[in-house]
PDB file as gemmi writes it, atoms N, CA and C in Angstrom:
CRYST1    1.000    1.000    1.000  90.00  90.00  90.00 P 1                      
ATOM      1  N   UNK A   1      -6.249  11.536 -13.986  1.00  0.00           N  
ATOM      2  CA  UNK A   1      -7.370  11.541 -14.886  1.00  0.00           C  
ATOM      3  C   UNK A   1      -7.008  10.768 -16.139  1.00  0.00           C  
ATOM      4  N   UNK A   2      -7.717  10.728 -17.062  1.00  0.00           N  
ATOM      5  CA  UNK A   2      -7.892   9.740 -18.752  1.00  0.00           C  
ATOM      6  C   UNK A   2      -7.114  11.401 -19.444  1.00  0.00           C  
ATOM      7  N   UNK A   3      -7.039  10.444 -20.377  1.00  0.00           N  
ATOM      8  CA  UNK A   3      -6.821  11.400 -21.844  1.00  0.00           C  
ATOM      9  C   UNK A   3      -7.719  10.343 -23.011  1.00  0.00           C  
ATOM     10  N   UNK A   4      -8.783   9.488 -22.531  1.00  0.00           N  
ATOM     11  CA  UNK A   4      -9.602   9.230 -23.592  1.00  0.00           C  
ATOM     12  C   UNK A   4     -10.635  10.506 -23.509  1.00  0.00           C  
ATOM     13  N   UNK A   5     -11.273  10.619 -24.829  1.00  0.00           N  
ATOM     14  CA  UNK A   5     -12.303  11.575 -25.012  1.00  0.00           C  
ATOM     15  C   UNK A   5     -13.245  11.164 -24.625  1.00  0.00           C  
ATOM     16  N   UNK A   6     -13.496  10.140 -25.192  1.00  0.00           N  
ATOM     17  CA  UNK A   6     -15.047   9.754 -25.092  1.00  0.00           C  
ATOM     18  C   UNK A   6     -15.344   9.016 -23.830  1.00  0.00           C  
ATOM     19  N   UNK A   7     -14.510   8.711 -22.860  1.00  0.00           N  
ATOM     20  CA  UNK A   7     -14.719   8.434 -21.650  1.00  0.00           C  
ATOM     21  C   UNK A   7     -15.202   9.875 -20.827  1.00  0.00           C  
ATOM     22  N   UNK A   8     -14.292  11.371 -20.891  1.00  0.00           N  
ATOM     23  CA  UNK A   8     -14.098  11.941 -20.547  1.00  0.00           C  
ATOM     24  C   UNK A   8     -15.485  12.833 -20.897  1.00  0.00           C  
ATOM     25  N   UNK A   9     -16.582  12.413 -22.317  1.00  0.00           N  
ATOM     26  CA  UNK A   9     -17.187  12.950 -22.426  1.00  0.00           C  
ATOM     27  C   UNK A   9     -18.729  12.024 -21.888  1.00  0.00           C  
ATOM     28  N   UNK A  10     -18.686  10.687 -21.824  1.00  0.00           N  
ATOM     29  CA  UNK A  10     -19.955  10.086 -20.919  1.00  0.00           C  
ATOM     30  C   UNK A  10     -19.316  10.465 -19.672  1.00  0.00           C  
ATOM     31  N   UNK A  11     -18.455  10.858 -19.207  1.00  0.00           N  
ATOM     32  CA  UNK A  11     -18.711  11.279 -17.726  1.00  0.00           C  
ATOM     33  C   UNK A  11     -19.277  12.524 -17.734  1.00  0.00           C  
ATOM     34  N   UNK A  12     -18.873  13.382 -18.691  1.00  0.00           N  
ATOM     35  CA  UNK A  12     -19.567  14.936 -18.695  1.00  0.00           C  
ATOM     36  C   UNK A  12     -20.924  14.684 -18.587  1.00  0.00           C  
ATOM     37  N   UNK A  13     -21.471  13.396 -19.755  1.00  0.00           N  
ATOM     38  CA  UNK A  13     -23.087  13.735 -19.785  1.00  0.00           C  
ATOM     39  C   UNK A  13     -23.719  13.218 -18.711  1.00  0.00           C  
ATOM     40  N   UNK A  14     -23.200  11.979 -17.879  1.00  0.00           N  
ATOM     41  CA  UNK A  14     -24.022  11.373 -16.956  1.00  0.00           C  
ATOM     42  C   UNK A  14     -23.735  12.258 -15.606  1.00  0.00           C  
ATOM     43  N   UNK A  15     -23.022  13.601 -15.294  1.00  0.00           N  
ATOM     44  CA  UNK A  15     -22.793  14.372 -14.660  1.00  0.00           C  
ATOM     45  C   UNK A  15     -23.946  15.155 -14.652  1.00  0.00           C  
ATOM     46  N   UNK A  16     -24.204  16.049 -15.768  1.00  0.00           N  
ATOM     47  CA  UNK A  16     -25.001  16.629 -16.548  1.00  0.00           C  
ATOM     48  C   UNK A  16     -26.445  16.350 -16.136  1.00  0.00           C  
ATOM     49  N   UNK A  17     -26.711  15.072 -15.805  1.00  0.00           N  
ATOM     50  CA  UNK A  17     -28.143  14.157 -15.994  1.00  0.00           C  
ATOM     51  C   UNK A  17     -28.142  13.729 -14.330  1.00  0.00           C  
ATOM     52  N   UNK A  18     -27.408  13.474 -13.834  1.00  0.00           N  
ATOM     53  CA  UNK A  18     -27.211  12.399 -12.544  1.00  0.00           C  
ATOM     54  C   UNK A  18     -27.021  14.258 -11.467  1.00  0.00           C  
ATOM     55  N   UNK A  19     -26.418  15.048 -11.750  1.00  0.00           N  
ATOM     56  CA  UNK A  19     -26.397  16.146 -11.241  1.00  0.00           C  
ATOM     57  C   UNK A  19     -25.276  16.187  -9.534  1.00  0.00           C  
ATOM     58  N   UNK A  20     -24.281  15.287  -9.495  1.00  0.00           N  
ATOM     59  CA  UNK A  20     -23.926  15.115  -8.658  1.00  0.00           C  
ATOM     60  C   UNK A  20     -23.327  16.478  -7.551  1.00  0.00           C  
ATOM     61  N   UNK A  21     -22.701  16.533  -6.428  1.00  0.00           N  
ATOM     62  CA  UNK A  21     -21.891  17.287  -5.995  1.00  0.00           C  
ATOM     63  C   UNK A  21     -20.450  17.245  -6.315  1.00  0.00           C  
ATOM     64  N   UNK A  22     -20.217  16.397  -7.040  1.00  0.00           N  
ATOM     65  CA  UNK A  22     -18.864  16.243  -7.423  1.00  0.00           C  
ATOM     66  C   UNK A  22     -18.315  14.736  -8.033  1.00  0.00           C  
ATOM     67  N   UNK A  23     -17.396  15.278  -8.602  1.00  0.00           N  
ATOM     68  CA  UNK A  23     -16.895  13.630  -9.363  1.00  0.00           C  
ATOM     69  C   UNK A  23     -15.521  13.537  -8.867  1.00  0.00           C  
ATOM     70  N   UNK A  24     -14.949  12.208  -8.526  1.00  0.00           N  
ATOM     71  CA  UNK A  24     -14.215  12.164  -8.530  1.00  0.00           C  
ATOM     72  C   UNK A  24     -13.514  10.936  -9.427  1.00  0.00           C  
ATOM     73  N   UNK A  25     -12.531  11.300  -9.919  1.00  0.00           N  
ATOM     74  CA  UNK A  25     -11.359  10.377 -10.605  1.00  0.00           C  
ATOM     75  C   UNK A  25     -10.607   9.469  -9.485  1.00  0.00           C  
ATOM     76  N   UNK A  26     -10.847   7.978  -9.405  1.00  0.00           N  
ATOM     77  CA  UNK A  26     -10.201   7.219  -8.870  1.00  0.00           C  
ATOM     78  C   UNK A  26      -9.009   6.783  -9.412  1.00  0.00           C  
ATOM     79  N   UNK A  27      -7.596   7.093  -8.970  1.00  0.00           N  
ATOM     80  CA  UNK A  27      -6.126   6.653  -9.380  1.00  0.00           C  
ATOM     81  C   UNK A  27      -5.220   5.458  -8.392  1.00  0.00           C  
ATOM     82  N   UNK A  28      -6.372   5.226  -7.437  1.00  0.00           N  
ATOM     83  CA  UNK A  28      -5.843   3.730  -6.944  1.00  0.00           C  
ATOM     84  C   UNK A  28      -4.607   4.167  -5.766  1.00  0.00           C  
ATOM     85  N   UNK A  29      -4.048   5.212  -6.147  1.00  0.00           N  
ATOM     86  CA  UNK A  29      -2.874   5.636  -5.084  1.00  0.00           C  
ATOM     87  C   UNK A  29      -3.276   5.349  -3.358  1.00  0.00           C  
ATOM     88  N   UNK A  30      -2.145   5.082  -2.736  1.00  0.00           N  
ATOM     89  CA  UNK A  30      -2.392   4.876  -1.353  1.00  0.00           C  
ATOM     90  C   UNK A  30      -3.207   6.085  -0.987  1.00  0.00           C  
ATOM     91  N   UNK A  31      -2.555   7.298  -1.310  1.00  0.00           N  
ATOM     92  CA  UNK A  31      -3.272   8.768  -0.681  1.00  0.00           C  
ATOM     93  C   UNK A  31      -4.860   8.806  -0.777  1.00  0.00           C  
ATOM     94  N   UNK A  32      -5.129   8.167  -2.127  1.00  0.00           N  
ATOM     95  CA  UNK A  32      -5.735   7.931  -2.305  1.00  0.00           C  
ATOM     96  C   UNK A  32      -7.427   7.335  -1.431  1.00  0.00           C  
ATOM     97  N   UNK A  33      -6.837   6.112  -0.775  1.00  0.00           N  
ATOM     98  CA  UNK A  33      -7.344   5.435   0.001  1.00  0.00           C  
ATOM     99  C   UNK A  33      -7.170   5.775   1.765  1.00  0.00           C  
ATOM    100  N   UNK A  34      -6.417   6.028   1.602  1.00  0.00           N  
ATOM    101  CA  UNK A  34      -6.525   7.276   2.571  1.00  0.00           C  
ATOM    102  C   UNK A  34      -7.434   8.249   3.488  1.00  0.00           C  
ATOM    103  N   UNK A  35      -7.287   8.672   2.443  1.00  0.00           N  
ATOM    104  CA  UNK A  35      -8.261  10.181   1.961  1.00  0.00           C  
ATOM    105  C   UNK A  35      -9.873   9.883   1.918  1.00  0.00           C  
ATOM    106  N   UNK A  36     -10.445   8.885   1.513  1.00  0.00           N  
ATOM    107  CA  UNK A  36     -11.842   8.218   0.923  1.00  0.00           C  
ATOM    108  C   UNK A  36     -11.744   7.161   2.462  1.00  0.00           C  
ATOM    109  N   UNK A  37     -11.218   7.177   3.259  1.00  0.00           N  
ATOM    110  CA  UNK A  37     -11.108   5.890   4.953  1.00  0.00           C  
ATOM    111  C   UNK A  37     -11.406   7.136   5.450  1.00  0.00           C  
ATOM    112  N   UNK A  38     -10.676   7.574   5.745  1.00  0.00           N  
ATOM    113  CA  UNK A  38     -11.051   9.167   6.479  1.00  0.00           C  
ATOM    114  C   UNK A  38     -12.310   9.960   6.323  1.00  0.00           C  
ATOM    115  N   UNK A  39     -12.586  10.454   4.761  1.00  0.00           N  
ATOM    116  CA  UNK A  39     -14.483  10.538   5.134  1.00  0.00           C  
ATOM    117  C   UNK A  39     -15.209   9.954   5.249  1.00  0.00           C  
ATOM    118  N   UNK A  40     -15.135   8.606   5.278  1.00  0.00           N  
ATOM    119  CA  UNK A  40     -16.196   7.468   5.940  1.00  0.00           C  
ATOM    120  C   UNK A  40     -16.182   7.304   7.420  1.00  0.00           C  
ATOM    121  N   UNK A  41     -14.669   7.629   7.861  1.00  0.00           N  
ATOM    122  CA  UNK A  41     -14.374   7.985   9.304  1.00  0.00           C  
ATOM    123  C   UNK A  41     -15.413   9.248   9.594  1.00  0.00           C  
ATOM    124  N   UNK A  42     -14.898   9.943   9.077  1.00  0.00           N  
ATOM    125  CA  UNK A  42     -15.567  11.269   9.285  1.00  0.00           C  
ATOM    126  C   UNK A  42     -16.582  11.628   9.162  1.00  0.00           C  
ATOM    127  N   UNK A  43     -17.631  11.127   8.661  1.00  0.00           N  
ATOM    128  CA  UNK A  43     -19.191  11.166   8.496  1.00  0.00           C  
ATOM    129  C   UNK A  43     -19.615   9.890   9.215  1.00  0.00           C  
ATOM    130  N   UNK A  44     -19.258   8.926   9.683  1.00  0.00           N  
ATOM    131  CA  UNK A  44     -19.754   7.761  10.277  1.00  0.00           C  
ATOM    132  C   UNK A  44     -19.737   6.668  10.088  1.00  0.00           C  
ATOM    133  N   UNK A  45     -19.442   6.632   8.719  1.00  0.00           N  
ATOM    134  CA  UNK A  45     -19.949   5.295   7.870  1.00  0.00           C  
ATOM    135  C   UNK A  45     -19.065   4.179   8.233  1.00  0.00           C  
ATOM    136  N   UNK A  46     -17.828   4.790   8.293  1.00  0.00           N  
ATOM    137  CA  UNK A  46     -16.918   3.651   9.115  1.00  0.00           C  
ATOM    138  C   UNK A  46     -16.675   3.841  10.699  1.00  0.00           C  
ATOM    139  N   UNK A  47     -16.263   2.974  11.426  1.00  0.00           N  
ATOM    140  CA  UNK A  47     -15.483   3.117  12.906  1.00  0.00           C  
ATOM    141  C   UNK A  47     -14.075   2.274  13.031  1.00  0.00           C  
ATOM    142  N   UNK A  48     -13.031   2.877  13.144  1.00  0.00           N  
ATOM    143  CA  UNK A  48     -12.049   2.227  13.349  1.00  0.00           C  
ATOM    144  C   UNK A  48     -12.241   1.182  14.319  1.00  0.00           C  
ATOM    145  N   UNK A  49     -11.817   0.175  14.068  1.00  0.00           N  
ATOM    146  CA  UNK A  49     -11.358  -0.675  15.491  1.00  0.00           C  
ATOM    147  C   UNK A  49      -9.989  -0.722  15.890  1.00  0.00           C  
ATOM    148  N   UNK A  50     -10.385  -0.424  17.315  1.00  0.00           N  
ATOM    149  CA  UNK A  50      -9.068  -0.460  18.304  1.00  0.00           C  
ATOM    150  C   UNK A  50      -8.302  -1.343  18.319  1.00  0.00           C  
ATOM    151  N   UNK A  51      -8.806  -2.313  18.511  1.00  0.00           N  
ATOM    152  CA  UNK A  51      -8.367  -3.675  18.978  1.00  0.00           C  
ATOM    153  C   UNK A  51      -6.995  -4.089  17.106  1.00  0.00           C  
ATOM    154  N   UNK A  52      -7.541  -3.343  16.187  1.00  0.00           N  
ATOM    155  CA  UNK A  52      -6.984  -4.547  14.942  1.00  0.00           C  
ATOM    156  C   UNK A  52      -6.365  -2.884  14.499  1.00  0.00           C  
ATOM    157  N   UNK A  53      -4.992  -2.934  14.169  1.00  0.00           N  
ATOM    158  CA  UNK A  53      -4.709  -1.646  13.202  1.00  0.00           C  
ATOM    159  C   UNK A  53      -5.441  -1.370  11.714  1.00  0.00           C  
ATOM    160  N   UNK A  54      -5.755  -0.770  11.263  1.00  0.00           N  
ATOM    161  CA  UNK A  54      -6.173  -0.260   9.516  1.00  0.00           C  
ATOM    162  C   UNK A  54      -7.246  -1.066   9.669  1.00  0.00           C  
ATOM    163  N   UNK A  55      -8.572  -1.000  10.843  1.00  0.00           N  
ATOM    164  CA  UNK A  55      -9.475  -1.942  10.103  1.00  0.00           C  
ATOM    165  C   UNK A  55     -10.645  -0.739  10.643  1.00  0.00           C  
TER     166      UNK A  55                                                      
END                                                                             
């Protein structure tokens, strides 16, 4: 996460307003990417291909 405030506080308000299920903080980490391939796997949005590794 930030340790700016005022970043930390337009995310509060457009949370607030936009009403999401959740926010997440992007840190770029492999796990990261990972983690966000996998529920696109997992809901549909992506399909691995066989044929090519990581695609």
């Amino acid at each position: 996460m930030t340790t700016n405030q005022k970043l930390k506080d337009w995310v509060k308000e457009a949370a607030q307003i936009c009403q999401p299920d959740s926010v997440h903080w992007c840190d770029g980490s492999e796990e990261e990417n990972r983690m966000l391939l996998q529920k696109c796997v997992t809901s549909g949005q992506f399909v691995p291909l066989k044929k090519r590794a990581n695609s």
